[in-house]
C-alpha positions as CSV (number, residue, x, y, z in Angstrom):
1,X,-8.5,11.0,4.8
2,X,-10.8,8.2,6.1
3,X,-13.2,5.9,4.1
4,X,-14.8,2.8,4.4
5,X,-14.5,0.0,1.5
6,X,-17.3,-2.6,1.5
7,X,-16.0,-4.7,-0.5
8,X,-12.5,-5.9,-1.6
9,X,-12.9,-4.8,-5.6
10,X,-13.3,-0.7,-3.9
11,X,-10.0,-1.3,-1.7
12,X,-8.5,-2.5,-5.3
13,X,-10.6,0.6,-7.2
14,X,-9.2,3.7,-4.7
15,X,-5.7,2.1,-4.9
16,X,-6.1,1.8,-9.0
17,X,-7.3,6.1,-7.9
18,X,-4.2,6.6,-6.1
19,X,-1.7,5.1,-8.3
20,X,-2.8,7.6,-10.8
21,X,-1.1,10.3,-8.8
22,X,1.8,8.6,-7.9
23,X,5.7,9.1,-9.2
24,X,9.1,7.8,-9.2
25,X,10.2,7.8,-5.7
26,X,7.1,8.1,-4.0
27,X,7.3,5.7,-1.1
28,X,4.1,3.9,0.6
29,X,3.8,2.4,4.2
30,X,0.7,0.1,4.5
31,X,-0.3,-1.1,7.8
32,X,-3.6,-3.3,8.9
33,X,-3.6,-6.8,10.7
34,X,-3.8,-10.4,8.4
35,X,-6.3,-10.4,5.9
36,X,-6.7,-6.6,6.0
37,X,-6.4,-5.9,2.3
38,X,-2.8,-5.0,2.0
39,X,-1.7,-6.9,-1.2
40,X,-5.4,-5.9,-2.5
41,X,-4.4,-2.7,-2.3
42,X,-1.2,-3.5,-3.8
43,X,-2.5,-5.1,-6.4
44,X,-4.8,-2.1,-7.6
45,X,-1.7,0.3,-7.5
46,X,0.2,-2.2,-9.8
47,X,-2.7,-2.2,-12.4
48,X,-3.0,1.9,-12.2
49,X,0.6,2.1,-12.6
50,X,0.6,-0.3,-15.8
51,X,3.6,-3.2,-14.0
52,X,3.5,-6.4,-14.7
53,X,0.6,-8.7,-13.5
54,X,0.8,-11.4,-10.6
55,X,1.3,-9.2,-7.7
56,X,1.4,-11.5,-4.4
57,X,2.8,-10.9,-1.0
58,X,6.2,-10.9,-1.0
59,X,6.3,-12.3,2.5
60,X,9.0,-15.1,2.1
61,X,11.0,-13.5,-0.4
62,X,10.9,-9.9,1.3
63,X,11.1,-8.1,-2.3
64,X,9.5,-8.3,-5.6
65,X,10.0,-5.9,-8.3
66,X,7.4,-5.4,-10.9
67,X,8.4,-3.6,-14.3
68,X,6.3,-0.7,-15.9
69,X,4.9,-2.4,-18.9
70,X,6.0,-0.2,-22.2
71,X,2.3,-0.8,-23.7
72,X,0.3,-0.6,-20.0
73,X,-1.7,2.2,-19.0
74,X,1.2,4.3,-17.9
75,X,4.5,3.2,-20.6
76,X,7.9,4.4,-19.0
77,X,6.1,4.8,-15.8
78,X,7.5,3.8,-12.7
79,X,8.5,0.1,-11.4
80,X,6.1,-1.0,-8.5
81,X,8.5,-2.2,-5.7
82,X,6.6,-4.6,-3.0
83,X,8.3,-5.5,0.0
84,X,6.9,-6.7,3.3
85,X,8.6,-5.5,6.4
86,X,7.0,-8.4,8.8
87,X,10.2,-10.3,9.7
88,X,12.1,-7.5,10.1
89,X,13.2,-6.0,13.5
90,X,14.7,-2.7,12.5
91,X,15.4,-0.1,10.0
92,X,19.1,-1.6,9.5
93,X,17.6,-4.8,8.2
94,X,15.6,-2.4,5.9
95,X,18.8,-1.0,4.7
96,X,20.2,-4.2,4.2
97,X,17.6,-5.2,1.5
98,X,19.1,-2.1,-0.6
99,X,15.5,-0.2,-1.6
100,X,18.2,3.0,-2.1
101,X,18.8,1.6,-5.6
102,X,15.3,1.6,-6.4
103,X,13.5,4.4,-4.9
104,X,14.1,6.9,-7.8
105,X,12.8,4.9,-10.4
106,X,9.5,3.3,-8.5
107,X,6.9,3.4,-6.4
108,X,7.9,1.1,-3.3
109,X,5.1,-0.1,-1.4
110,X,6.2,-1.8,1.6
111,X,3.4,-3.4,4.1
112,X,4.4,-3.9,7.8
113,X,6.6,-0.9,7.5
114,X,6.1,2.0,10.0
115,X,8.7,2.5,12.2
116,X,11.2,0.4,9.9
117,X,11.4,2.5,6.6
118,X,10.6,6.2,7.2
119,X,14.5,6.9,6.8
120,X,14.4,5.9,3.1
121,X,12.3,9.3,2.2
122,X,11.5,12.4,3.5
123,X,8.2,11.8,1.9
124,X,5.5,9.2,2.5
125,X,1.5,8.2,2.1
126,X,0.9,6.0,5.3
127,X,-2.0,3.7,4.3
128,X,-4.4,2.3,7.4
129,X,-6.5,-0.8,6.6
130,X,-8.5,-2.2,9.3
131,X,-11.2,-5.0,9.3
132,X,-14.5,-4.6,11.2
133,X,-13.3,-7.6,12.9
134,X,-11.0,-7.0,15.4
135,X,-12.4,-3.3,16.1
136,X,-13.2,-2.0,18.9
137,X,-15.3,1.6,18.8
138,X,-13.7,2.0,15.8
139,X,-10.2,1.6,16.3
140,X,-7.5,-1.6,16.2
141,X,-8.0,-3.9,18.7
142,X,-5.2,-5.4,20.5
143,X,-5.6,-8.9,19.1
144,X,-5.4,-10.6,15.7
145,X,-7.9,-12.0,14.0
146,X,-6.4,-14.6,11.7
147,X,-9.8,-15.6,9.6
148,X,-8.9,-13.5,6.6
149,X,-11.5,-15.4,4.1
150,X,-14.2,-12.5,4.0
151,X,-13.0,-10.2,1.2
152,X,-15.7,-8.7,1.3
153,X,-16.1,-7.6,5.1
154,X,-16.5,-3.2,5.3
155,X,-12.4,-2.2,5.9
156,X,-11.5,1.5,7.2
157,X,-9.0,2.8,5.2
158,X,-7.2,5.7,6.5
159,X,-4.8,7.5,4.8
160,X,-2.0,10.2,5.9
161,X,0.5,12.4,4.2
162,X,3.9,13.2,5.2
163,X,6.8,15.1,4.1
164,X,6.8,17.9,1.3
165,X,5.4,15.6,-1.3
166,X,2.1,15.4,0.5
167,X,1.2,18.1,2.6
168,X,-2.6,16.9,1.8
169,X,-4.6,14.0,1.2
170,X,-3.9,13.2,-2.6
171,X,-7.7,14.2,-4.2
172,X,-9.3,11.0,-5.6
173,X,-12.2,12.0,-6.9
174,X,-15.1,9.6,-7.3
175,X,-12.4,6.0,-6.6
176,X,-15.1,4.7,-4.0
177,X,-18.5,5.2,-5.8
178,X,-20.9,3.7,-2.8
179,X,-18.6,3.8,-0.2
180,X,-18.6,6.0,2.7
């Protein structure tokens, strides 16, 4: 699946979609250079799943767990688990951050994680997010672009299933209202 956000609140509203479908052990790999709309996109699945509020890259800390809120959209829900993958090299550092004694009971998100984490499941959404800058005929360029203070820039957000769990797309209905 393929759409286009304009704006940063639509990322946040077809991840607030998605969460909605989401389960205990589902695992997510996001992907997209700086200022892309990872942790946007975080931060709506953390609201549709009902965790607790204040969801920020967990870049320095590599981990944050956030509890299912017992009177949140979704009590006795899963745990959101947000880790960022960027500093690490190889799947055996991934293991040594122990996601195994999570996985069953959340939702792990983990941003910068393809090729790192695909061992943990044999299930997974791989999440896309690409700025218009830094595109070329559509696709990733080769560069960064490190100016990441335009929310609001149009973002391709492609989305792929993997593994029994998702032999499709998950259906999410009307999530991006005036997107393409």
């Amino acid at each position: 699946m393929t759409l286009t956000a304009t704006t940063a609140e639509q990322t946040h509203a077809l991840a607030l979609r998605l969460a909605e479908v989401l389960q205990a052990g589902d695992l997510l790999v996001l992907s997209g250079e700086l200022g892309a709309g990872k942790t946007t996109f975080t931060q709506g699945l953390g609201e549709g799943l009902g965790v607790r509020e204040g969801i920020i890259s967990p870049t320095f800390v590599l981990v944050r767990i956030h509890p299912n809120l017992p009177h949140g959209p979704r009590p006795g829900g899963p745990d959101l688990v947000h880790v960022d993958a960027y500093r690490l090299d190889s799947a055996a550092e991934i293991d040594d951050i122990d996601l195994e004694n999570t996985m069953d009971s959340s939702v792990t998100v983990v941003e910068w994680g393809r090729d790192r984490v695909e061992h943990l499941s044999e299930s997974r959404l791989e999440i896309d997010l690409h700025r218009a800058v830094g595109l070329e005929d559509g696709l990733p360029s080769d560069g960064l672009d490190f100016d990441t203070g335009d929310a609001d820039e149009p973002r391709t957000i492609v989305m792929r299933g993997y593994g029994p769990r998702w032999p499709e797309a998950p259906e999410l209905g009307a999530a991006m209202e005036g997107a393409r």
